[in-house]
N, C-alpha and C positions, 0 to 999 in steps of 0.2 A: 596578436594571435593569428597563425597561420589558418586560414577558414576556405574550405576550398570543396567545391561540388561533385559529387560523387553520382553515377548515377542518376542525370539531368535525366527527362523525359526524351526520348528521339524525338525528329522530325515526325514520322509516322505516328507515336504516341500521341504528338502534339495534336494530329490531325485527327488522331480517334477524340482523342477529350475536345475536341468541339464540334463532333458530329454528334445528335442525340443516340441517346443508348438506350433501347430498350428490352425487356426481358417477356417473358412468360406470360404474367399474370397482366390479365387482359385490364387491371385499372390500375397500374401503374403508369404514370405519367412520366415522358422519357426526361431525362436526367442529359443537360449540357450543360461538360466543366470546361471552364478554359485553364489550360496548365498555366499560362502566364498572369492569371488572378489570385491559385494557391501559392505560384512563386514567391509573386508579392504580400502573401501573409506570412509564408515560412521566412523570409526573410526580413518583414519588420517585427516579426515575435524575437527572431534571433540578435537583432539589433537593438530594440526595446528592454530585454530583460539580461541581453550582456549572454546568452548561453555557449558555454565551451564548448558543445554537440548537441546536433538534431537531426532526427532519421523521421520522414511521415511518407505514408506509403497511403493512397486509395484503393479501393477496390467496385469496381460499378459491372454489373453481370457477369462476375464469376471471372473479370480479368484486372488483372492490376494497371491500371490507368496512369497514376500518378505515381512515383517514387523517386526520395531526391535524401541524399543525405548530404551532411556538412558540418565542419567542425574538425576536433581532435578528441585522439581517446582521453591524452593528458594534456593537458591546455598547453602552447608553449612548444610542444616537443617534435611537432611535424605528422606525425604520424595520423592520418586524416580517417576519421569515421567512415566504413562504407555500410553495404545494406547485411553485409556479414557479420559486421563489430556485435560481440554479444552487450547486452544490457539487463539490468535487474528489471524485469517487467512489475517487481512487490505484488501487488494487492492481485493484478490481472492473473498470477497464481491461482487465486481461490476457484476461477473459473476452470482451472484443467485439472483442478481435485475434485470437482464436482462432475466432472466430465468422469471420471477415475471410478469414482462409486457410481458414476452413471452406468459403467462399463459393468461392473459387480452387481449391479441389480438385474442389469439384462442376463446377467449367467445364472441369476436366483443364488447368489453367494451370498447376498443378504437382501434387505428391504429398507425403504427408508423409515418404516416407522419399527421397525426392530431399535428395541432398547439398547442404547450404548454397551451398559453391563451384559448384552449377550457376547457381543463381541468382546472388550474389556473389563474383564468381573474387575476388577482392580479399583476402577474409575470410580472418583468421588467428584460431587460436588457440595456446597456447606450445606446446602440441607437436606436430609436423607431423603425425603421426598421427591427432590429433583433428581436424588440421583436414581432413584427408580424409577424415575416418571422419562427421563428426559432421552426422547428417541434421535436416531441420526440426522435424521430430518432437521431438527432445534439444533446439532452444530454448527449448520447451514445457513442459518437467518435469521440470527443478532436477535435471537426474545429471548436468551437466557434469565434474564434479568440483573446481569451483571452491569456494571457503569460501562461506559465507553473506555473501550484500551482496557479492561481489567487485563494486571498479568502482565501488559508491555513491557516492564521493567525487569521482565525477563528475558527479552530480546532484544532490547536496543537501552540506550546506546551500544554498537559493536565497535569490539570485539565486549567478551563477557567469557564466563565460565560454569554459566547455567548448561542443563543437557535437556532433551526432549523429554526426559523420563522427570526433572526439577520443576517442567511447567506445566506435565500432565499433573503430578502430586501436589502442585501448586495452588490448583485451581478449587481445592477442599477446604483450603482457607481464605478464600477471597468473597467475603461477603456481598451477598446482591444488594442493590438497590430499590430495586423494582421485584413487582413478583414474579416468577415465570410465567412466559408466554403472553404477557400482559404487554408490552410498547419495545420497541427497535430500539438498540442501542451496538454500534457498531463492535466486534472485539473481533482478536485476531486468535487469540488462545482456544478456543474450541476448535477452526478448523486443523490445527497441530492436531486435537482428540481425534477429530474427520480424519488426517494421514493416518493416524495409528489404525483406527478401523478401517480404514483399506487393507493396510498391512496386514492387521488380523484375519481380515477375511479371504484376501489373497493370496495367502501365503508367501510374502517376501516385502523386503523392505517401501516404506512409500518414495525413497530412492528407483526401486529397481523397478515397482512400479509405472511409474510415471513414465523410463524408459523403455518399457516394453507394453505399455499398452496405449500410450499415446504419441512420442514421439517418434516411435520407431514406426507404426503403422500408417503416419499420419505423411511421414516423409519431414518432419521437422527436424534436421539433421544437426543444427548448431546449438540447440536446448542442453540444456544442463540444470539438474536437478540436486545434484549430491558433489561429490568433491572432486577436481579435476585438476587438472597443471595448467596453470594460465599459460607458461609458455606453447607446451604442447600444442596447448586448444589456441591458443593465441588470438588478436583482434580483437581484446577482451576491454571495451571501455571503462574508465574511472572515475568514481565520484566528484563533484568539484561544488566548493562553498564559494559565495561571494565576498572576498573580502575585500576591501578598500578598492573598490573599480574593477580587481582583479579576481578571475578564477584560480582557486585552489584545489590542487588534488585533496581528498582529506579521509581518511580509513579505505586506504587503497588495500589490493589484495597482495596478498604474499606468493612466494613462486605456487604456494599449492593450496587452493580455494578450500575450504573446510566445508562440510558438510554442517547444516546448521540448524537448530530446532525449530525453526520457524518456516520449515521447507516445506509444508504444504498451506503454508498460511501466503509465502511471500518472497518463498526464495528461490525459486525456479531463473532463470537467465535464458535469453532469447535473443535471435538478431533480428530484424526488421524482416527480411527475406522467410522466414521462420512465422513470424506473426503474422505475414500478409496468409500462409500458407494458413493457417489457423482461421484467419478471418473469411475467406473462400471458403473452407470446410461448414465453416455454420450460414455462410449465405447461401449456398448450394451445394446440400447435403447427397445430394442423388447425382453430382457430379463429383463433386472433392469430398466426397464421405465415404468414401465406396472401397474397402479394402479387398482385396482377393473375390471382388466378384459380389460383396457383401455389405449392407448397412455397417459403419464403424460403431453407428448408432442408433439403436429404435429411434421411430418416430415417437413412440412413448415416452423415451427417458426427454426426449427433446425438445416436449412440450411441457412436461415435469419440470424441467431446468427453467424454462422461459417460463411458468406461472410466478405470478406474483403472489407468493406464500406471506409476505409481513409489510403491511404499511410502513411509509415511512413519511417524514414529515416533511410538506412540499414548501419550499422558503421563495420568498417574494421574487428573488433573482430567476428563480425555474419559470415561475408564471408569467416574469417579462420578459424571457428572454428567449423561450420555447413554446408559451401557451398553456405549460401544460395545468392536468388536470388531476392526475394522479401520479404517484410517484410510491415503490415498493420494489423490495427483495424479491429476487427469485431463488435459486439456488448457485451460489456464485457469481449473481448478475444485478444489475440494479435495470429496473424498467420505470421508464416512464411515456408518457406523448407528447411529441415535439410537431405542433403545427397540423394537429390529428394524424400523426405519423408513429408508428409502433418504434421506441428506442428503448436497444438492448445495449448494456455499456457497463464499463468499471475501469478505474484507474488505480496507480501502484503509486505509492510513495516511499522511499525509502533508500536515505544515507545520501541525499544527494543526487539520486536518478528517480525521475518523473515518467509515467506511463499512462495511455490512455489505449482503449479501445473502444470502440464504437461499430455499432452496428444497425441500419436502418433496414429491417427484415421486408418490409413491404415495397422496398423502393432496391432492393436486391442489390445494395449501395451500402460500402461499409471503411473506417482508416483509422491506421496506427499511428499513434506516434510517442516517440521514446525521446528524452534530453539527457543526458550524463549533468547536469549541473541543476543549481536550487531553484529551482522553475516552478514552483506550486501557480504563481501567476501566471507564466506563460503557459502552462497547460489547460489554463482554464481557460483563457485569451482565445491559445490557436482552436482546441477540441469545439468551443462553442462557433468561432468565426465557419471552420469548416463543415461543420455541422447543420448555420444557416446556408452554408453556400450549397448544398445538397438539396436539405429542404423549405428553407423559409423562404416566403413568396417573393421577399423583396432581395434575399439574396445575401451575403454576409458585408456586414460593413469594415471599417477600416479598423484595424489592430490596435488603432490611437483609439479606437471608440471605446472598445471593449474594459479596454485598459485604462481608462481615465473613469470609467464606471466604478471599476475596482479600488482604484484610489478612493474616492469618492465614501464610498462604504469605509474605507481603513478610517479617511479623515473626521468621517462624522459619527463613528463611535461612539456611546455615551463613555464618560471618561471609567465607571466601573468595569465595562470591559478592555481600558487600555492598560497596558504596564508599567508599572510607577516609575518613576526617576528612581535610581537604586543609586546617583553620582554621590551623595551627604552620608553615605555609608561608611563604617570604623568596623576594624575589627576589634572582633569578644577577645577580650582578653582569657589570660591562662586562668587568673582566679574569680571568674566574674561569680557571686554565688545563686545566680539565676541558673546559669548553665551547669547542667547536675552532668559531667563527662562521665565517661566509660564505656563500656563493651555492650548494646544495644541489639536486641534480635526481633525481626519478623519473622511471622510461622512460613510462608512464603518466599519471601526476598532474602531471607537468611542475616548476617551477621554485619553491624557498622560497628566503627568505632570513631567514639567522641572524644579524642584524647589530645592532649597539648602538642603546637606544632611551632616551630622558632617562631612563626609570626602570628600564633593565636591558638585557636582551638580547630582544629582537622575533623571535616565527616570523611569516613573514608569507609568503601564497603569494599565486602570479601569478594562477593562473585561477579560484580558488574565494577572493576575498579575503576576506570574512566569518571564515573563518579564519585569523585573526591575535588573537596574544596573546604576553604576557611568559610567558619560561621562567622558574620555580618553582622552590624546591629543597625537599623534605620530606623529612628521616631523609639517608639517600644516596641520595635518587633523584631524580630531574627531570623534571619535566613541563609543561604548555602552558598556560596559564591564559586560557580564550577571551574577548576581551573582549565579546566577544557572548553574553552569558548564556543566551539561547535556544541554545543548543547543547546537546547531550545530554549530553556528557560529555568534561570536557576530555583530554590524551594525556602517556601518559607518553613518554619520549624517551631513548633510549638511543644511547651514540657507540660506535665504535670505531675504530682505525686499523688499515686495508690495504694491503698493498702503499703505504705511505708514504698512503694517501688517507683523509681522516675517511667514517665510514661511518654513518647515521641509522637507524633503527631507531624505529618507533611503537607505542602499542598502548590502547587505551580503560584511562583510568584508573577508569570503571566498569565492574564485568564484566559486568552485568546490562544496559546503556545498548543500544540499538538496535543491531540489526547491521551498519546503510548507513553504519555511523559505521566503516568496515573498515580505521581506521589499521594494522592488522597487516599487512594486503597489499601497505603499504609498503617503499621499499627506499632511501633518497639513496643519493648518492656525493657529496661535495663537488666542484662545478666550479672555482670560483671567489674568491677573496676579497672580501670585502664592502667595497662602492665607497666 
């Protein structure tokens, strides 16, 4: 792989990051980075987890100190990552749609505890209760009481041929778990509902949106929200899986990027150059916040965004690894304390490109960083190392440390959260009389079919086809075998019979695999027999 540096720190840069920095606030304690200590993490993260691209950028008193990219867009092909190349930023979306309604509440276009159904009378959720009850505010911060990922399987795997309007109407059949407002459970299908209440309340698309009230004011010039021509826009990075030693490109884009339902959940695209500008903006609002003379944003909505509206639950790795003590939602943002230090942060996952943003508000220090390849480890690896080397007293240790930790947790797994050996697996035959085939519907997911295939019996669905594969038989059990190997984790499948009707039943045959993978939230009923 051709891997080559972009955008090294100057000499001059070099000598700003190791003089102390410090800013305003008379107790913060000045900040010395040495660029040749992040060098050495960006590059044993890029060496350790195999990535095709990596872009990470710092920021410490409102200047960007560090930024360094390297890699390729497409593994292989020469063409080298710079600080322009866009990227799926996924999840760090949520934050500039909450920024969006932050915009609309400062106009008094709406409120956050205005009921959804004022803006969408349309909107349902499964229990009438919730859907009268349930304000803008709760699209925000994961206590719907829906399971984790409800609804995912209506955006991903991509491509698919769900629409925004499939998984707003979707979300009326997708039974909670929890009661409302009761415990945190991540999902990404409400903040879709959040885009659409923009839209309603602003009067134009959460496309047009986003460009004219965020990135066009902001000066984030290479953002793309809606559909564009890769070539036009060009410098556009690509997804890549790990296969056999090697990266793979793998649900690259076509010459013309489609606008996609999940565009205020996760589908916004950004270049490094773009995020740093973003990360400035919220570290020093009364210098990078300041449009035409003017706050871009109350200091109201600003502290609104950064409360912690919903607990979440703090895991052993936080408390070793940060100190911390509390850990919660804000609106778009996850906060916790790292080292008695205020962290404001969120990360993106999705198709193959990893996102992270961080932001230490009281140390006026804050860094990006984007990979194009399956890096869930190395995100966690670089975001924490950089993170200690910022705030932790003793400073961030080595990339082998981090990462031999995180083995450590995979290896010691009790075996019910690992994923079976699926190697002793046959396929169902055409006549097996367990397996009742045919024509299968969710009220949500829409239409499978269970029907004979030359080498067995085929699940194969209408709107998400990528998912199709032969039914499996291992031990007594039955499961899905994706012919798409990029899938996270194939499903088990269970029948039964109701009221005289076969009834379906799904559930991840890894328990550990992603949560948007939400076969559980599944329900068939057989319609049909198979034509």
């Amino acid at each position: 792989m051709n891997i080559r540096r972009s955008l090294r720190a100057s000499a001059a840069l070099l000598v700003l990051c190791l003089v102390p920095l410090t800013g305003a606030a008379g107790d913060k304690p000045p900040i010395t980075l040495d660029a040749a200590a992040i060098d050495t993490l960006f590059d044993d993260t890029m060496a350790r987890y195999g990535l095709p691209g990596l872009a990470v950028g710092v920021v410490v008193n409102g200047e960007v100190v560090y930024q360094r990219t390297a890699g390729e867009l497409r593994a292989g092909e020469g063409e080298a990552i710079t600080s322009r190349s866009l990227f799926k930023v996924a999840s760090n979306t949520k934050a500039m749609t909450t920024a969006l309604l932050a915009r609309l509440v400062d106009r008094g276009l709406l409120a956050w505890d205005d009921p959804v159904v004022k803006h969408l009378p349309a909107f349902r959720m499964h229990d009438p209760w919730v859907t009268r009850e349930i304000q803008v505010r709760d699209l925000l911060i994961h206590n719907s009481g829906l399971g984790p990922g409800a609804g995912d399987l209506m955006l991903w795997p991509e491509p698919n041929h769900f629409t925004r309007e499939d998984v707003v109407a979707g979300l009326a059949h997708l039974k909670p778990l929890h009661s409302f407002r009761s415990r945190y459970a991540y999902d990404n299908t409400l903040y879709i509902v959040a885009g659409e209440v923009a839209a309603a309340a602003g009067g134009a698309s959460y496309e047009e949106l986003m460009e004219r009230e965020v990135f066009a004011p902001l000066g984030m010039s290479r953002c793309e929200a809606g559909a564009f021509d890769r070539d036009a826009v060009g410098d556009v990075a690509q997804p890549h899986r790990r296969v056999g030693g090697r990266n793979l490109v793998y649900r690259e884009d076509g010459a013309t990027v489609d606008t996609v339902p999940m565009a205020a959940a996760g589908g916004v695209r950004c270049s490094l150059d773009d995020m740093l500008v973003w990360t400035r903006m919220w570290l020093q609002p009364g210098q990078h916040g300041v449009v035409d003379g003017r706050p871009w944003l109350s200091d109201a909505r600003r502290r609104e965004l950064w409360t912690l509206h919903m607990p979440m639950p703090l895991g052993s790795r936080m408390r070793d690894w940060d100190g911390s003590r509390f850990y919660g939602y804000g609106y778009g943002w996850r906060l916790n304390d790292a080292h008695g230090r205020l962290k404001v942060s969120h990360t993106g996952t999705l198709s193959g490109m990893y996102s992270a943003l961080t932001l230490l508000p009281e140390l006026d220090a804050g860094f990006v960083m984007l990979t194009n390849g399956s890096g869930d480890g190395a995100r966690t690896v670089l975001v924490q190392a950089l993170s200690d080397l910022l705030v932790r007293p003793g400073g961030a240790r080595p990339v082998a440390w981090y990462a031999d930790v995180l083995q450590r947790e995979r290896d010691e797994a009790p075996p019910a959260r690992r994923a079976p050996d699926t190697s002793a697996r046959e396929a169902v035959s055409t006549g097996d009389p367990a397996i009742p085939t045919g024509l299968y519907r969710d009220p949500w997911f829409g239409d499978v079919r269970l029907c004979a295939h030359e080498r067995g019996v085929e699940f194969a669905s209408a709107k998400s086809p990528t998912l199709t594969g032969l039914l499996m038989r291992l031990d007594d059990r039955v499961f899905v075998d994706w012919f798409d190997d990029s899938i996270g984790t194939d499903a088990w499948v269970e029948f039964k019979v109701d009221d005289g009707r076969p009834r379906m039943t799904m559930a991840k045959v890894d328990p550990e695999a992603d949560f948007s993978y939400d076969f559980e939230d599944l329900a068939f009923e057989s319609v049909a027999p198979c034509p």
